[in-house]
Every structure is written in C-alpha cells, then in structure tokens.
C-alpha positions in Angstrom: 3.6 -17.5 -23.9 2.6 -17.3 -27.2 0.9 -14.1 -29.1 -2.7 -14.2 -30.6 -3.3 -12.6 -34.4 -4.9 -9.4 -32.2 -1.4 -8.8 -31.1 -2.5 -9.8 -27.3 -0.5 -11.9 -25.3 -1.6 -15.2 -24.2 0.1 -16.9 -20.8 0.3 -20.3 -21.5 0.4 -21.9 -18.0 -1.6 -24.9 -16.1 -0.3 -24.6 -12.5 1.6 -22.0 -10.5 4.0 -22.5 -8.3 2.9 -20.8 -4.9 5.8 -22.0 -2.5 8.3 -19.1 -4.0 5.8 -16.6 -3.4 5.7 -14.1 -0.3 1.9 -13.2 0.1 1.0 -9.7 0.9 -2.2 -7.8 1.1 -0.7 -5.7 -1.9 0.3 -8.8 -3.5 -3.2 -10.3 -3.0 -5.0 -7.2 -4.5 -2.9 -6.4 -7.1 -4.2 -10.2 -8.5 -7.6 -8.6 -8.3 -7.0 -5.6 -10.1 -5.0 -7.1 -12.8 -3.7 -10.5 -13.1 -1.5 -9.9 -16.3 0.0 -7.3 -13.9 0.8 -9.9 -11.1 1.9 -12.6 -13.6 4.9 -10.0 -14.4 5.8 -8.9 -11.4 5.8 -12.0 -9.2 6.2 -15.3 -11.6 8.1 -13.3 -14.1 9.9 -10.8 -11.6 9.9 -7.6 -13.9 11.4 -4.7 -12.9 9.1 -2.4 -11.4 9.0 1.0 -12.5 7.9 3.9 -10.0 5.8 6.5 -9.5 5.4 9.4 -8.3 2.6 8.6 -5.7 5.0 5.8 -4.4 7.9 7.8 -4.5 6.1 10.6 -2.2 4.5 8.0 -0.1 8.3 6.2 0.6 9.4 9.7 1.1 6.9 10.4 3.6 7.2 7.6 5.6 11.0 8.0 5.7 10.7 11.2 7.1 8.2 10.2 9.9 10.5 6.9 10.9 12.9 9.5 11.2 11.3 11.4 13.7 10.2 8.2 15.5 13.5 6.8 15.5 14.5 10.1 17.3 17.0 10.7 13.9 14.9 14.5 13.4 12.8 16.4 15.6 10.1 17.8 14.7 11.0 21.2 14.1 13.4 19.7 11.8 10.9 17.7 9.9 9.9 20.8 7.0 13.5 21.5 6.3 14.1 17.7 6.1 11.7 17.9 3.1 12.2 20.9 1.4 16.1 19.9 0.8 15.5 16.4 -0.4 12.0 16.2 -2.0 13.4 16.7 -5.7 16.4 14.3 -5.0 13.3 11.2 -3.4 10.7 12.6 -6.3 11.8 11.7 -9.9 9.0 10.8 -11.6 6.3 13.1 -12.9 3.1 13.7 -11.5 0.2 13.3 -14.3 -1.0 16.5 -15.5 -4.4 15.6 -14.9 -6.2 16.7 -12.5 -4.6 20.2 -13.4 -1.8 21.2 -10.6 -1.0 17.6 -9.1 2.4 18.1 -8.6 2.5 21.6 -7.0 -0.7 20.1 -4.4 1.5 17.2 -3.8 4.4 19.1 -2.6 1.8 22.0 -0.9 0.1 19.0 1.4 3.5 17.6 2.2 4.7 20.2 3.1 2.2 21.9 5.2 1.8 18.4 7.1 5.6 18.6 8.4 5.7 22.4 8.6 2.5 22.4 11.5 3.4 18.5 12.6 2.1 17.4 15.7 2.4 14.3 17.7 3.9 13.8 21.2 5.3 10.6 20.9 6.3 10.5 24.9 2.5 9.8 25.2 3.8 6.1 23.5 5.9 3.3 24.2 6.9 2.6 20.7 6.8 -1.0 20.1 8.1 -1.6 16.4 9.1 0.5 13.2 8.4 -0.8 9.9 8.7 -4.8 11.8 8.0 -7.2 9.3 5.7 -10.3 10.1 6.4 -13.6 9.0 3.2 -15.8 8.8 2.5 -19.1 7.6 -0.9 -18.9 6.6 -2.7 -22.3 5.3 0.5 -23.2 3.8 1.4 -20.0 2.5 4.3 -17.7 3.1 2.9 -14.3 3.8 4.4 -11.2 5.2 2.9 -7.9 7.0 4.8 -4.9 7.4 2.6 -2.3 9.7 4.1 1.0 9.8 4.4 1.2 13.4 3.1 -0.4 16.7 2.6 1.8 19.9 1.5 1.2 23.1 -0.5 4.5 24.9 1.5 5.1 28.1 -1.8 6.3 30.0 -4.3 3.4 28.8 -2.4 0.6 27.8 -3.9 0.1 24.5 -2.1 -1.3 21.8 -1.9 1.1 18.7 -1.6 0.1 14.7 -0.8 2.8 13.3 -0.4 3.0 9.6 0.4 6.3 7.0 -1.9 7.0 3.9 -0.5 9.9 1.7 -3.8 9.4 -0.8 -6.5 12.1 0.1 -9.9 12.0 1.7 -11.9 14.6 -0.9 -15.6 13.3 -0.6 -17.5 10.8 2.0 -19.2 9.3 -0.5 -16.4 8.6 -2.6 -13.6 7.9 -0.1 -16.3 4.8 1.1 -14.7 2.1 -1.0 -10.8 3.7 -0.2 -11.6 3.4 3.5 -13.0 0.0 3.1 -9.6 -1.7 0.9 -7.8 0.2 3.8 -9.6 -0.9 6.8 -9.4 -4.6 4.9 -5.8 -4.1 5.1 -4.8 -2.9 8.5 -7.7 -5.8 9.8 -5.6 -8.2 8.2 -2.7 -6.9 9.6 -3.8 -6.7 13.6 -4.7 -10.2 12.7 -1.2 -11.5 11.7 0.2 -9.3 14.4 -1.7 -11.6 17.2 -0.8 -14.9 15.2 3.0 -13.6 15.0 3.1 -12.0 18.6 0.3 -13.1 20.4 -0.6 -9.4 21.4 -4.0 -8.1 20.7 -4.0 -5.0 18.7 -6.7 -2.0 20.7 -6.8 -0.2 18.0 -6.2 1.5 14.3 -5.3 4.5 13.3 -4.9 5.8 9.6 -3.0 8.8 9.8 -4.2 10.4 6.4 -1.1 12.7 6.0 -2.5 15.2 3.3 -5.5 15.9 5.2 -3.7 16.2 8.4 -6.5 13.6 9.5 -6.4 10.5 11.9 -9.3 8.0 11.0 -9.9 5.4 13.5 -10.7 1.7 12.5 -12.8 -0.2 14.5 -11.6 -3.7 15.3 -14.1 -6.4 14.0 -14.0 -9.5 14.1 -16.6 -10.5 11.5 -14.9 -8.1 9.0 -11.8 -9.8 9.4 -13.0 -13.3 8.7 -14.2 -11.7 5.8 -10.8 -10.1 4.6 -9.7 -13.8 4.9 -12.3 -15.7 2.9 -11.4 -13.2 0.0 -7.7 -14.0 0.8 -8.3 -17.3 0.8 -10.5 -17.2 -2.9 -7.9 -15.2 -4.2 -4.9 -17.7 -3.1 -7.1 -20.4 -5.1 -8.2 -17.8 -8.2 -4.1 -17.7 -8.7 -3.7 -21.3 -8.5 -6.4 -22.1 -11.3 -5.7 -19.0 -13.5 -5.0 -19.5 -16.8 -6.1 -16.8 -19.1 -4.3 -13.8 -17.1 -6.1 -11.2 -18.7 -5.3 -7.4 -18.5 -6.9 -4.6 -16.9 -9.1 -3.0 -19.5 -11.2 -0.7 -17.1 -8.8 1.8 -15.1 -7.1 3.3 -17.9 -5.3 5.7 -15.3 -3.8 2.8 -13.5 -2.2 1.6 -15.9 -0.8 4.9 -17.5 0.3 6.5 -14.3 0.6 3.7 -11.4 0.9 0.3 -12.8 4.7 -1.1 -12.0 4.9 -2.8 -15.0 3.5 0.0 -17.9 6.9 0.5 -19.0 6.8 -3.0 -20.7 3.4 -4.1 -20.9 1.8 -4.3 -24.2 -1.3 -3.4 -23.3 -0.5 -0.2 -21.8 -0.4 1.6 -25.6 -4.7 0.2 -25.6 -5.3 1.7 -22.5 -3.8 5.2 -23.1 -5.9 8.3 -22.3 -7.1 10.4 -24.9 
C-alpha cells in the first residue's frame, strides 16, 4: 500500500487470494458498496467496530431464538428486554433523524410487549443453522434465521428477522428488493445443502410488527447469482479499491471499519 500526495490510500495489489475467503451475501454486497471497506475487513481482517443498528438487531434476534429454543416464553419476552437492553446496546444511536434512540427502544419494546406467534403451528426445523456451500469453487456460507415446517400444510418456511423499518412504499422498493435478493439466495443454498425445497419467505419486519412474504422465483434467483457471480470476478481483478464517496451516513454511523479508515474524516456530515 503506498499513499498518494492527496493523502489517499492506494492498494497496491494484482491478484487476490479467494480460497481463504468464506462468501456471504453480506460479504458479496459489502464489495458493492465499498471495496476499500471489504479490502479491510476480509484480506486485511480489521477489527470491526459496532453499531448500534447491529447491536439492536443481535439483540433482537437473541431474544426471539430464545423464545424459539423454548429458553423464554412469551410473556417473558418484554421483561427479557427491558433488563438487558443497556447491557446488549453500547453504542450510540445518531442524533439524526431527531429521537433515534428513544424510537429504537419504543418499537422494540412494543414488538415483545404485544408478541404473537404460536409456534405449535410449526415443526421447527433449524435455528440460526449455518450452510456450507461450495459454489463454482468458492467457499460460501448461509445462515437463515430459522427454518419451519407448517404443521397443517406442510410447507417449508424461511423465515428471516429485519429490525430496519418499512416507512414509505416507494422508498422501502429497493430495501425489499436487496432483501428478497438475499433470502432467494438463501432458499437456493438451502436446496443445494439439504435438498429440501423452501415453500416459502417470510420477513418478519420486527419494528413494524409486519410479516412480508417473498414470492419464490426462480428467474429472480438466477439473477441474484449472475450478480454473485460478477461480483466474485470484480474482486478477483480489482485493483484500485476505491472508497465509498456517496453515503456519507454509512460510513459515519454503520461502516465496520470507520474507526480506522482514513476516509471516514472526508466523508463526515456537516
């Protein structure tokens, strides 16, 4: 790496070495939305740093595996969060939009306080199971957040925890679309791994107390894995690894690496 007389950094590198590397659809889009980003964190290994939005999401998703490992029931679920959600959440919440942080804990904590899912309607097949795949060559790994199979019909269930927030249909098109790209991908590599057709997807959209249903597709998911596919040969013949210079909020609030990026200062809000 050497550094040019603007003070950026320049990755010096002609091939990557892909065989090390555990694929992930978050790994795979986290090239897209910034490659200097993914150069840190997965040839480099930084340490990450957190965030809140992670931190609540972890927290939420340890609270519902919980309850689906039969550890709380579900009147137990609000207490459960009330005495440990300053101990999971450490990091602040950006002061912008205006009451975050209070909203944050508000949703949260009206989701578990009124929770409602009879989970004897289910045969629970996996928990947070990872997948192993080899795919093309590549190492790649799938963890969905929880398999069930519906006792009445039969159908096989993905079922998968959001703890971002649907606010407008016009804008929440492009969220729904990187999410239904995901959980596509992951029914896929749950047939290749398993060989057991996934029915159906469910987001379970945990501020807005919301299930979304994904329609299985078939032509969307070859399309999730042509883009895999272009971005598996993007990171084999980058070079440049340049920053992201567009979302200045990402990389203030949520990237993994902005403790130690130098770019991060460029890309403050003002």
């Amino acid at each position: 790496m050497q550094t040019l007389q603007n003070g950026r950094e320049e990755i010096l590198l002609t091939n990557i070495d892909t065989s090390s590397i555990t694929f992930s659809y978050s790994n795979i889009n986290s090239f897209d939305n910034c490659k200097y980003g993914w150069y840190q964190t997965y040839i480099e290994r930084a340490t990450r740093d957190q965030s809140s939005f992670g931190q609540f999401g972890s927290f939420c998703h340890k609270i519902l595996e919980k309850y689906f490992r039969d550890e709380l029931a579900s009147w137990e679920l609000a207490g459960y969060y009330i005495d440990n959600y300053y101990t999971e959440i450490t990091e602040s919440f950006p002061p912008y939009p205006q009451g975050m942080s209070s909203a944050y804990y508000d949703e949260g904590l009206n989701f578990f306080a009124n929770f409602n899912f009879n989970k004897s309607n289910y045969e629970i097949i996996s928990i947070e199971e990872k997948l192993n795949i080899d795919y093309k060559g590549y190492k790649f790994v799938a963890i969905p957040d929880m398999v069930l199979k519906n006792n009445l019909t039969g159908f096989i269930t993905l079922l998968d925890y959001k703890t971002s927030k649907l606010k407008n249909p016009k804008y929440d098109k492009l969220k729904l679309k990187g999410y239904a790209d995901q959980l596509q991908l992951y029914a896929q590599f749950y047939w290749w791994s398993t060989g057991v057709v996934v029915d159906k997807i469910f987001l379970w959209f945990i501020r807005n107390q919301q299930f979304f249903e994904i329609k299985i597709n078939s032509l969307e998911t070859a399309e999730t894995l042509s883009w895999v596919d272009s971005v598996l040969q993007n990171i084999k013949s980058e070079t440049a690894w340049d920053y992201n210079n567009k979302n200045k909020y990402f990389c203030q609030w949520l990237c993994s690496i902005r403790s130690r990026c130098p770019h991060t200062s460029v890309n403050t809000l003002t």
